[in-house]
C-alpha positions in Angstrom: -18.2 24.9 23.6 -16.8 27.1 26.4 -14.3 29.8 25.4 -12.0 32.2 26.4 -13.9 35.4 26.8 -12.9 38.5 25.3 -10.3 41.0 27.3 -11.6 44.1 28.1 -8.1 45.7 29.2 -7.4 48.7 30.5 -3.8 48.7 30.3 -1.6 51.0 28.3 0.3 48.9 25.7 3.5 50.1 27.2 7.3 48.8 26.4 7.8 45.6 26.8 8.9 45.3 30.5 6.5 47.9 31.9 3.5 45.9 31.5 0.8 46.3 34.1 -0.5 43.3 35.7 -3.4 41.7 33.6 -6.8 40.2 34.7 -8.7 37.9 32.3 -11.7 35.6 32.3 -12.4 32.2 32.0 -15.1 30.4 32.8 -16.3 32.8 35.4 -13.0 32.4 37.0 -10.9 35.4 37.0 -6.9 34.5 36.3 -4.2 36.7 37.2 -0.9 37.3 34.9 2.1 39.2 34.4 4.6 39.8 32.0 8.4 40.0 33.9 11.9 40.3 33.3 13.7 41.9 36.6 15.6 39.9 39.1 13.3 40.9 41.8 9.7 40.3 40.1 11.4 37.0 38.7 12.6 35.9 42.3 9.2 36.8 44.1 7.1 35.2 41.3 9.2 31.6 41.7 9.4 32.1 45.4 5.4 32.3 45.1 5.1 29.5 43.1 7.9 26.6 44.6 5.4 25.8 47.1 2.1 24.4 44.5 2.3 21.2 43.8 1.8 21.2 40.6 2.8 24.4 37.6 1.7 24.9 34.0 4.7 25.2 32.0 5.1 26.3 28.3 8.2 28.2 26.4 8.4 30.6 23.5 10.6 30.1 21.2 12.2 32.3 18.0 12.5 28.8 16.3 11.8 25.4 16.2 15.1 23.7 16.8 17.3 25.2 20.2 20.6 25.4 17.4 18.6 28.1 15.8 16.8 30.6 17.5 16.2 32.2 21.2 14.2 31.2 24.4 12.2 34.2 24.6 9.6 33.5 27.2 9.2 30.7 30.2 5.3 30.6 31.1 4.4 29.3 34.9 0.8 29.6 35.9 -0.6 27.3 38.8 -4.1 28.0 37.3 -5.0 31.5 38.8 -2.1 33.3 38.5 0.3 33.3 35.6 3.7 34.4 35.3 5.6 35.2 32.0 9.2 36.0 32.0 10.9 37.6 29.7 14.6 36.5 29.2 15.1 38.7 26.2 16.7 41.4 28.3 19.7 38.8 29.5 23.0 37.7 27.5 23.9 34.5 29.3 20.9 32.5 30.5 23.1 29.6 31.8 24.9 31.5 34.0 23.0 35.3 34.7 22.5 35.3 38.4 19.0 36.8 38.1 17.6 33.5 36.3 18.8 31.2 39.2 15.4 31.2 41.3 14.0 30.4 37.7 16.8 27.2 36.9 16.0 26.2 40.5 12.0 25.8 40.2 12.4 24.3 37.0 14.8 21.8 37.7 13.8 20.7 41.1 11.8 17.6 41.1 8.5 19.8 42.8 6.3 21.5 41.4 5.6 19.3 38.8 6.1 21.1 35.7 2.6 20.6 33.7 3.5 21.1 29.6 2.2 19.7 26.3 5.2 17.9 24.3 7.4 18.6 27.2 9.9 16.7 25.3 10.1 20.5 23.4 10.4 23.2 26.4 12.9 20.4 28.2 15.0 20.5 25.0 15.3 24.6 25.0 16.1 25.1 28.6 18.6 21.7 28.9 20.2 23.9 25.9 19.7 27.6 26.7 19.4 27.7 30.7 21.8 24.4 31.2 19.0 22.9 33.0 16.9 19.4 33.1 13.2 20.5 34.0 12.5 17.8 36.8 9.4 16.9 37.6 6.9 16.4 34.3 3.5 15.7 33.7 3.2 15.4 29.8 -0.2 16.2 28.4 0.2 15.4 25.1 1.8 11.7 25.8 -1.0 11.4 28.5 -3.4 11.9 25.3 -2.1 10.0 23.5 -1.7 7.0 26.4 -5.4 7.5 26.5 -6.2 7.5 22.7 -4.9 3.4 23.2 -4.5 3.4 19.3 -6.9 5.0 17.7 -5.4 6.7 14.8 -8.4 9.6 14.2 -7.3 11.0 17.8 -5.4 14.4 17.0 -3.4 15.4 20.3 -1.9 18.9 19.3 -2.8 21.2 22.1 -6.0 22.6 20.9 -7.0 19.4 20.5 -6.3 18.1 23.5 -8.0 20.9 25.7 -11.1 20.8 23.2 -11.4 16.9 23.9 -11.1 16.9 27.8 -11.9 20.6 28.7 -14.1 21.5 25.9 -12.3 24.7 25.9 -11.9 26.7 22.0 -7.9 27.7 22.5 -6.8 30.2 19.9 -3.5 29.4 18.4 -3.2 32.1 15.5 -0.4 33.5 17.9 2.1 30.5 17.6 3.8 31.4 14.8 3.9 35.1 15.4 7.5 37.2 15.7 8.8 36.3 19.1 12.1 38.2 18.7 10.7 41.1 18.4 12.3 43.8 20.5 8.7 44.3 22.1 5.6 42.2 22.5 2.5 42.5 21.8 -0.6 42.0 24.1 -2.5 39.1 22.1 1.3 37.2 22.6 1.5 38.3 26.1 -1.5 36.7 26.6 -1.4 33.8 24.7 1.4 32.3 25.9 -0.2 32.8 29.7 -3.2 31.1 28.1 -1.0 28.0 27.2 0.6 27.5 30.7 -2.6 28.6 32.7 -4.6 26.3 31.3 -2.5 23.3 32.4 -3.8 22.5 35.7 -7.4 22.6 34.7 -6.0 20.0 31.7 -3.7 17.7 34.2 -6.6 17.0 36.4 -9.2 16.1 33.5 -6.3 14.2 31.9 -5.7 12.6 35.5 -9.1 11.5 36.3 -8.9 9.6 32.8 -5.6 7.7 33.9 -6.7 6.8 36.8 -10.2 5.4 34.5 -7.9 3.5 32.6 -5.5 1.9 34.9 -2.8 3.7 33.1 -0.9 6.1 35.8 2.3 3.7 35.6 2.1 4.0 32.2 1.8 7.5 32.1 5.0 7.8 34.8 7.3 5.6 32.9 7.0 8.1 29.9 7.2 11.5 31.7 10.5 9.8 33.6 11.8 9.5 30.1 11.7 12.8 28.8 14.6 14.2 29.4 17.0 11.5 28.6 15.7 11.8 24.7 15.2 15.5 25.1 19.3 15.6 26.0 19.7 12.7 23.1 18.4 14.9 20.1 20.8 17.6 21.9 23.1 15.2 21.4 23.0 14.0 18.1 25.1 11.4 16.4 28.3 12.0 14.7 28.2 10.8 11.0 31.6 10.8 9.2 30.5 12.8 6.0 33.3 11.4 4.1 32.9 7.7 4.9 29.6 8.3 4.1 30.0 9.5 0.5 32.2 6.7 -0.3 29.5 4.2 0.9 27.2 5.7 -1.3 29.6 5.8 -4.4 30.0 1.7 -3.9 26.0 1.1 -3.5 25.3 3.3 -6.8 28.1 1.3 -8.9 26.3 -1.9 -7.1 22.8 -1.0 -8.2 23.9 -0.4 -11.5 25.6 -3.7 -12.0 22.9 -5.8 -10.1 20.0 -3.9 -12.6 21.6 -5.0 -15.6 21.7 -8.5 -14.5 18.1 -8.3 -13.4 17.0 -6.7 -17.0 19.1 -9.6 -18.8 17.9 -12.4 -16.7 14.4 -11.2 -16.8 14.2 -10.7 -20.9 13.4 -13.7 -21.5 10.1 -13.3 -20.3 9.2 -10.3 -22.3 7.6 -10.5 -25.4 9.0 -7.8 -26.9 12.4 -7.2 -26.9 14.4 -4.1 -27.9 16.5 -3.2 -30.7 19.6 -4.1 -28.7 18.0 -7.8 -27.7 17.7 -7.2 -24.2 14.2 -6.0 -23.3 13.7 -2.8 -21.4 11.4 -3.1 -18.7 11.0 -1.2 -15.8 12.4 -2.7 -12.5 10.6 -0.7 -10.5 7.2 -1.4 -11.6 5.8 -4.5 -9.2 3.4 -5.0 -12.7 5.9 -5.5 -15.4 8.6 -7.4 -13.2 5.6 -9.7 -12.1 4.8 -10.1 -15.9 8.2 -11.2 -16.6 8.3 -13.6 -13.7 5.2 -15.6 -14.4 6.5 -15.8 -18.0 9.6 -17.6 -17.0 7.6 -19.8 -14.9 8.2 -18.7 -11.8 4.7 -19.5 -9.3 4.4 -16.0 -8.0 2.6 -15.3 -5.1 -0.4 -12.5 -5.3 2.1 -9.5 -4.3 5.6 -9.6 -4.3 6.5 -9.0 -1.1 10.0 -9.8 0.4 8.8 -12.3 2.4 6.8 -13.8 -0.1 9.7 -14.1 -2.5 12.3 -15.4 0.0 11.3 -19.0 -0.5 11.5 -18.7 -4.2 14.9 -17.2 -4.4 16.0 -20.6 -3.3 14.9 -22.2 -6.2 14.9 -19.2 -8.9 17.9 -17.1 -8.9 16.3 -15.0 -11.1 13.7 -14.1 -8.0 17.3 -13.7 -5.5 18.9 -11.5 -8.2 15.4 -8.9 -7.9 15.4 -9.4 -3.9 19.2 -8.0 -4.3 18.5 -5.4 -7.0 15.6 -4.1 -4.8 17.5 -3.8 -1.4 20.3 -2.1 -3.4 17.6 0.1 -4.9 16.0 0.8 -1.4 19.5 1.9 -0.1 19.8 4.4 -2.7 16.6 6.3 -2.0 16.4 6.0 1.7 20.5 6.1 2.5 21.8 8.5 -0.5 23.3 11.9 0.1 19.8 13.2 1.7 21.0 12.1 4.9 23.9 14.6 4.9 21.5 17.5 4.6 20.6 16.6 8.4 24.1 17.0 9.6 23.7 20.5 11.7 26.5 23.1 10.5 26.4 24.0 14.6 27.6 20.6 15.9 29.1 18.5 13.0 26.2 16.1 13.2 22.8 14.8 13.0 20.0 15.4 15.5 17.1 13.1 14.8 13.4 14.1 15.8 12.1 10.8 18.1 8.7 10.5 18.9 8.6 9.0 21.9 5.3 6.8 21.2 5.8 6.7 17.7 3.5 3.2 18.0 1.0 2.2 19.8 3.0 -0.5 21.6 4.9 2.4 22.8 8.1 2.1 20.3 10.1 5.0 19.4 10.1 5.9 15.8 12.1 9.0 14.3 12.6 11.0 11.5 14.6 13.9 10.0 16.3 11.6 9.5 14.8 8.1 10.5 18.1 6.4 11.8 16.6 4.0 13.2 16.2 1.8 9.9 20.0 2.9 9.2 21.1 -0.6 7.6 22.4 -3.2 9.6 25.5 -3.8 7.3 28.7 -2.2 8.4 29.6 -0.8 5.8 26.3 1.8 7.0 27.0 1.9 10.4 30.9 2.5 10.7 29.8 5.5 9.1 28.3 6.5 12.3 31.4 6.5 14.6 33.0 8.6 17.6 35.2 11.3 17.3 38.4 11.4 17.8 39.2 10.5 21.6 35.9 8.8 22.2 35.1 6.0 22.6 30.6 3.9 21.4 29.2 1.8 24.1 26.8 -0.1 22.7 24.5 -2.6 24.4 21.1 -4.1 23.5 19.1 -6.7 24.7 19.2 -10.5 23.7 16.0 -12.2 22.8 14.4 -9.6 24.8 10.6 -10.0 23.8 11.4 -14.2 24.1 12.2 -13.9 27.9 9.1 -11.4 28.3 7.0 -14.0 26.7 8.8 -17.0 28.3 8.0 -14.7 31.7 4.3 -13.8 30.7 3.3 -17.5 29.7 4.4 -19.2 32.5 5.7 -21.8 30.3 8.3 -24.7 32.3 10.3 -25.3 29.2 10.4 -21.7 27.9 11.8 -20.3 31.2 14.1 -23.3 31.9 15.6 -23.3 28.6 16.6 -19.5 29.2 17.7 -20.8 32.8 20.0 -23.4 31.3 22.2 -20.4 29.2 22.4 -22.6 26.7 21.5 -20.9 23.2 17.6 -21.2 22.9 17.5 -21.6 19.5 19.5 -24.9 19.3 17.6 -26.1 22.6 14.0 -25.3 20.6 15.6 -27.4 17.1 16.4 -30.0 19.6 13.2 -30.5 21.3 10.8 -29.8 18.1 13.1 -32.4 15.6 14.0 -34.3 18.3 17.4 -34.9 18.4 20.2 -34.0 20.7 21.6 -30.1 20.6 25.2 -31.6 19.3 23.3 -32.9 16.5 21.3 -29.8 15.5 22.0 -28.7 12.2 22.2 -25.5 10.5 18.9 -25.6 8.7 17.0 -26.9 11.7 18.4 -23.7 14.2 17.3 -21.8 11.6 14.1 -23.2 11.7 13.5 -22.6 15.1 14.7 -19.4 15.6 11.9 -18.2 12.8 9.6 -20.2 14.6 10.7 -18.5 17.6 10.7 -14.8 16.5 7.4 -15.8 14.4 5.3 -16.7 17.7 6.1 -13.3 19.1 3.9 -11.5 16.2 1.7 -14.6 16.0 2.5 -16.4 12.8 0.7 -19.2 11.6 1.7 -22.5 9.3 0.8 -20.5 5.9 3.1 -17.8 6.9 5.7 -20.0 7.9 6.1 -22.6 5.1 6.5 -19.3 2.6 9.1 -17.8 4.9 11.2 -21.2 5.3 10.3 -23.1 1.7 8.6 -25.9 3.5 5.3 -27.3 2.1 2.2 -26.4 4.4 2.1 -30.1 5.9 5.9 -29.7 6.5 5.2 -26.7 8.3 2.1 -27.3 9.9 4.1 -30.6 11.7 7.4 -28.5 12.8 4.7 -25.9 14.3 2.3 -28.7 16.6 5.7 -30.0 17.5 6.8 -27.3 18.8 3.4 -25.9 21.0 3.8 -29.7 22.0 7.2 -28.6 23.2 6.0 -25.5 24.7 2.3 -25.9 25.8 1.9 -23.3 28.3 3.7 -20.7 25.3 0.4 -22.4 23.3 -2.4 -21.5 26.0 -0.7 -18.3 26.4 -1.2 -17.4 22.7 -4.6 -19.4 22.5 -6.2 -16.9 25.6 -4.9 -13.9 24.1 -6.6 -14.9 20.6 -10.0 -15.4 22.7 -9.8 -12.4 25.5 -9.2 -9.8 22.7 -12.8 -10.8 21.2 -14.5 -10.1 24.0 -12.5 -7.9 26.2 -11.2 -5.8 23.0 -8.0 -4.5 24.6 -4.3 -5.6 25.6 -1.7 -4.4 28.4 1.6 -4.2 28.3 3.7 -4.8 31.6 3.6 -1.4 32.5 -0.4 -1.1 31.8 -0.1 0.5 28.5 -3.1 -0.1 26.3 -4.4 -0.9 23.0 -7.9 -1.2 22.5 -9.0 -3.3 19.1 -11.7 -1.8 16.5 -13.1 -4.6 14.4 -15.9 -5.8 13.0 -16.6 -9.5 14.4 -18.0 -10.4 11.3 -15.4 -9.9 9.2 -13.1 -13.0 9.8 -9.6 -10.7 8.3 -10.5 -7.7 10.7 -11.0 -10.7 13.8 -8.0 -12.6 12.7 -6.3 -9.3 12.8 -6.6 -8.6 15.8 -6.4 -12.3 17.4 -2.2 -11.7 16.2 -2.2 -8.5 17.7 -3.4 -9.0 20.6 -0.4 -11.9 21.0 1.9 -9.5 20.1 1.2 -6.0 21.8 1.7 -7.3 25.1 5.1 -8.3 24.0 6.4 -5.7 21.7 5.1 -3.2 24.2 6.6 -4.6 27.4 9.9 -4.4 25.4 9.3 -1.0 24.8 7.9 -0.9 28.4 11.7 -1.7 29.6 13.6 0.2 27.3 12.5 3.4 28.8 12.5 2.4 31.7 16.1 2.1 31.3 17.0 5.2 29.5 15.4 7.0 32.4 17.7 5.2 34.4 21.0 5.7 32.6 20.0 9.2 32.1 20.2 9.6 36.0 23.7 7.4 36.6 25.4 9.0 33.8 25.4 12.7 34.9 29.0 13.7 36.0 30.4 11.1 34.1 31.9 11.4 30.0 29.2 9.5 28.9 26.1 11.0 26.6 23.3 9.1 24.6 23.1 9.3 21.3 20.9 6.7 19.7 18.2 3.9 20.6 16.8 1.5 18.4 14.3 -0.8 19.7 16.1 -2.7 22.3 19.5 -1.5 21.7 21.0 1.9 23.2 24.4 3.9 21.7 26.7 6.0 24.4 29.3 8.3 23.6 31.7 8.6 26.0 35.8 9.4 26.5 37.8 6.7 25.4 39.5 6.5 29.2 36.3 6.0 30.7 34.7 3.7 28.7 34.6 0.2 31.1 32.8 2.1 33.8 30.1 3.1 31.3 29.8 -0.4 29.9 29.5 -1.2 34.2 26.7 1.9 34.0 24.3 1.1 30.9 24.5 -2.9 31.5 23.5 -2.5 35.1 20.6 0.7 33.6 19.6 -2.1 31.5 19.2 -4.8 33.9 17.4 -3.1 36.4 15.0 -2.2 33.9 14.4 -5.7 33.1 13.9 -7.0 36.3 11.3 -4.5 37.3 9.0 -6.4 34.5 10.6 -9.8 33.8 11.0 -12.1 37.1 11.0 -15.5 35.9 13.5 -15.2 33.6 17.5 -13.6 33.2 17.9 -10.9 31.6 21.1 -10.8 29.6 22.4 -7.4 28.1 25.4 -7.8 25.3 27.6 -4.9 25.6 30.7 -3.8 23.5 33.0 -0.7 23.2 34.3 0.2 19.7 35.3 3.1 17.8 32.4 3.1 15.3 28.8 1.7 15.5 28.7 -1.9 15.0 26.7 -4.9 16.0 
């Protein structure tokens, strides 16, 4: 391993803003920096810099989240020589005349501001210098781009440098005092360290993109940076009070639906209690599936949702522990907990999003998660606007149909998305046969499973436990309908027989997962034969949603409106009530745009609504 070679400085450790330019090695290369914080040294150093094409770029921070603590330091190196600026000395960073050369480089679209989780420094100086860095070359989503899904890849900065550069970086320096009134050396120079080492980084990082075919990958998620950067600014307002009362109505329900569960379950206990109801503990997937088989229910080897829907047809016994155990779930994941994230600053809760939180590229979040925020309104009119605002709420319809009706090529698939008709009832009427007046219920129903279930590559097995049907029954309905829709069913066939050779997937925009399996082991092939139907699809979808966002985030500056949620395909503004139907006009058009730029053959339909609360 190479590493950073010692410092022999001969510098007096002087206060803070009277430090002497610094020389230090690396890898035979000497690199220049300079710790600042006067209007003149802080205009000459961005003048010298506006010109490079490209900038390492790294902050310093007295805390984690931009509510809490202070910028301290901005770090811009192009490789040789490194500037860091000290903004300790000013009061007002937004608005302190001797920081506007700085706010200029940073938000002007060149240089290309080089940082690792950019998603971080763009957070601190949108908040603290009113600014959106333009111009940003992620390393750390570039890493983890390149990783395509292997889950042993760590992409933490020293990480990331040791895998590409195979450069040792200290870090022991991170979590040191960065208010303090004056700096250290080691800090001084480890946060030039951190943005001078950026350029070397970028072009390794580069020259594996480019390997990869993954550069418009890689583009699509630095263009969305900011917008979620400025969406955790945002947060989501969450009515504390609503929320409470919600919670008081799901604990009386849990209470009520557990001692139903325990009495109708009782029976098949041995051993009863004193009180003749027999205490056993609903929780435990053991002793409930004890019970079950001892009332004769044919209980599959877990007792997984999905598993049990079928039964809870027939055994109300089985639809009374399905409801007892979403009631439960809400409890634990939906209970008071969430009100701890509600930020004392703002009035509401700022969710940390990672922004390839899957390998198909979906976001996932956390602190809290509110993306998995129940669907039932009675959850989400929690989450409302405040008073003289107005949600704009839009997601996509069928979204990840249309990209596979697109991607297979299929005649019937696209035409019956042409048509506008509803492409469930067209798909019941084509696979049973019958006219779409005459569909019924039970057979849309059917077909819209059927429909969602290609998308992650179901087969019959799976399918006749989700709908109840026998295996022949379901095995019929499913050759029907790849009669129906034969080019859907050589799409899905060549993606089952490419991954075992070619062991990797795209998404529209290039992003890609690459499959580790044993080809022996028929599970680990089979495996991957339904993911590799699925990540093209999932992924494209995720492909398109930021695609959008970085679009929106662009038409909605000037204007009311500000983002405060995503969830898979659906995206939650905030605006002023007044000004509400031009935003609907600005994040259905965002959304559409995005679309088109990856699904041709195909509309795609947005469904937008304004309300006062969030709602489906």
């Amino acid at each position: 391993m190479i590493e950073f070679l010692d410092i022999s400085i001969a510098v007096l450790i002087s206060p803070i803003n009277n430090y002497s330019p610094t020389i230090y090695n690396y890898k035979d290369m000497e690199l220049y920096f300079e710790l600042i914080s006067d209007a003149e040294s802080i205009k000459k150093a961005c003048d010298a810099l506006s010109a490079e094409e490209y900038l390492g770029f790294d902050t310093e921070t007295t805390a984690l989240d931009p509510y809490e603590g202070i910028l301290r330091l901005v770090q811009l190196s192009n490789g040789k020589n490194t500037f860091v600026i000290d903004l300790k000395p000013f009061a007002d960073l937004k608005n302190a005349p001797e920081l506007a050369p700085l706010r200029e480089i940073l938000s002007a679209p060149k240089p290309i501001k080089i940082a690792h989780n950019a998603k971080f420094d763009a957070k601190w100086t949108r908040h603290h210098l009113g600014i959106d860095v333009g111009g940003m070359f992620d390393t750390l989503l570039a890493s983890q781009l390149i990783a395509a899904g292997d889950q042993d890849r760590r992409h933490n900065l020293a990480e990331v440098v040791s895998h590409f550069l195979g450069v040792e970086l200290d870090k022991s320096e991170q979590v040191s005092d960065w208010s303090a009134d004056e700096l250290s050396q080691s800090q001084v120079e480890y946060a030039a360290k951190d943005a001078a080492i950026m350029v070397d980084l970028r072009e390794k990082i580069v020259e594996r993109l480019k390997q990869d075919g993954l550069i418009k990958a890689a583009k699509l998620e630095f263009d969305c940076v900011t917008a979620i950067a400025a969406m955790e600014l945002n947060g989501f307002y969450l009515d504390e009070a609503r929320w409470r009362e919600q919670l008081e109505k799901v604990k009386i329900e849990q209470t009520k639906v557990g001692y139903e569960l325990q009495e109708m379950l009782s029976a098949g206990v041995a051993q009863a209690s004193l009180f003749g109801v027999a205490e056993i503990n609903l929780d435990s997937q053991a002793q409930v599936t004890d019970a079950l088989k001892n009332l004769g229910v044919p209980v599959p080897e877990t007792t997984r949702g999905w598993q049990l829907e079928p039964l809870a047809l027939e055994f109300p016994v089985v639809a009374k522990l399905l409801k007892y155990r979403g009631v439960a779930k809400s409890v634990s994941s939906f209970g008071e907990n969430i009100l701890e994230f509600i930020k004392p600053q703002t009035g509401r809760i700022h969710s940390d999003f990672r922004q390839i939180g899957a390998p198909t590229g979906r976001f996932s979040s956390s602190k809290p998660n509110i993306q998995q925020i129940p669907h039932e309104e009675a959850y989400r009119r929690c989450f409302r606007a405040p008073d003289g605002k107005n949600l704009v709420t839009a997601d996509y319809s069928q979204i990840e149909l249309r990209i596979l009706a697109d991607f297979s090529n299929d005649e019937n698939f696209i035409n019956a998305f042409k048509s506008g008709a509803d492409f469930h009832t067209i798909t019941a009427a084509q696979v049973f046969n019958v006219k779409s007046e005459e569909v019924t219920v039970d057979q849309r129903s059917f077909a819209k499973r059927l429909n969602f279930g290609v998308v992650y590559g179901i087969g019959s097995q799976r399918f006749a436990l989700m709908t109840g049907l026998t295996q022949t029954e379901a095995e019929n309905i499913m050759r029907r309908y790849f009669t129906t829709y034969r080019g859907l069913d050589a799409w899905l066939r060549d993606a089952a027989r490419k991954v075992v050779t070619e062991r990797i997937s795209r998404t529209a925009s290039g992003r890609m997962y690459r499959f580790r399996f044993d080809e022996n082991d028929r599970r680990e092939v089979s495996g991957a034969q339904r993911n590799a139907k699925n990540f093209p699809i999932q992924g494209s979808s995720a492909d398109i949603l930021k695609r959008a966002l970085h679009f929106l985030h662009e038409r909605i500056k000037g204007t009311s409106a500000k983002l405060v949620n995503i969830v898979h395909d659906e995206i939650i503004l905030e605006c002023d009530a007044p000004e509400a139907e031009n935003i609907v006009k600005i994040l259905s058009k965002s959304m559409c745009d995005a679309g088109e730029e990856y699904v041709k053959k195909v509309p795609v339909k947005v469904d937008v609504k304004i309300a006062d609360e969030w709602s489906k």
